[in-house]
N, C-alpha and C positions, 0 to 999 in steps of 0.2 A: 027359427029354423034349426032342427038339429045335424048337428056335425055328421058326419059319415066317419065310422072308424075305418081304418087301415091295420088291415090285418097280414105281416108281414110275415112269409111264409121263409125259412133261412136252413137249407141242408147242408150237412158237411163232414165229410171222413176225411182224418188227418189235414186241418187246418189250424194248426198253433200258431202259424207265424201271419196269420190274417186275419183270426178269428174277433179280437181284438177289437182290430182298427172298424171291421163291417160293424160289431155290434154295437159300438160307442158311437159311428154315424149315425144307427138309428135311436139309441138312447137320448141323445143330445138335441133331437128336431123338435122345432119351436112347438111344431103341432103335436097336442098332448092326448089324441081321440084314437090309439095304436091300441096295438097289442103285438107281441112276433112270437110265434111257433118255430120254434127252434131246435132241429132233430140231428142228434152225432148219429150218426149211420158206422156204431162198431171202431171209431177212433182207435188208433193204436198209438196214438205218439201224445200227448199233452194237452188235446185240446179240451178234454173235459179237466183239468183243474185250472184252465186259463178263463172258461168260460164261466166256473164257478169262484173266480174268484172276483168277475167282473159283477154276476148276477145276484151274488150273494147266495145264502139258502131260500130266501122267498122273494122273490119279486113278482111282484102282481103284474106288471107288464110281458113278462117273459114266460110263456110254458115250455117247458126244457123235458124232451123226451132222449133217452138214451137205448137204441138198439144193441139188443146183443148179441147178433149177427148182422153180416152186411145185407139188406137188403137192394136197392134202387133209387134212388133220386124221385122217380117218378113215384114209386109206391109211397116213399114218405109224404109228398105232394096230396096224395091219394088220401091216405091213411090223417092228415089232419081238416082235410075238406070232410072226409067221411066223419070226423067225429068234433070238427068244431067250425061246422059251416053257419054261418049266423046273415039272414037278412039284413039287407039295406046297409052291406059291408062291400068295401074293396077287398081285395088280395092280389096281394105282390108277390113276387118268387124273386131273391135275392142269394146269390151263390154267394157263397161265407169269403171268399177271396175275393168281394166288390163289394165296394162302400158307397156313401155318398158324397159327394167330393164337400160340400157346403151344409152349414147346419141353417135349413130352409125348411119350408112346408114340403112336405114331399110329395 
């Protein structure tokens, strides 16, 4: 039977001081069938060199989009359903300031 990916969907403007610990919950989960779409919505404070120091320059689990204006939470929501919606997938919405407490299947 195959696995079902988890495709975890992660918005955030000016999260430096959380962006961190969210992304590392999901990096670290035993279940290795992920992907996370990950959108800065216009950051002004740190979070894009915190998140690139964590992701590296490629990480094949991570798509890292950076807006350069603020748009909406939702539209970002929108905008990676619209252009990387894939069958026989989950999606999660996970605010950059919430983790997971335990490194578990998720």
């Amino acid at each position: 039977m195959k696995e079902i990916k988890i495709n975890a969907i992660v918005n955030l403007f000016n999260c430096q001081e959380y962006i961190e610990q969210c992304l590392m919950s999901i990096l670290t989960q035993k279940y290795s069938n992920y992907h996370i779409y990950l959108t800065n919505d216009a950051s002004t404070d740190n979070s894009d060199a915190v998140i690139k120091n964590i992701i590296g320059g490629n990480n094949s689990k991570v798509t890292y989009v950076v807006n350069k204006t603020n748009v909406t939470a939702l539209e970002n929501i929108i905008n990676v359903l619209n252009n990387h919606l894939e069958e026989d997938s989950i999606y999660c919405l996970i605010d950059a300031d919430d983790f997971f407490a335990r490194k578990r299947h998720f």
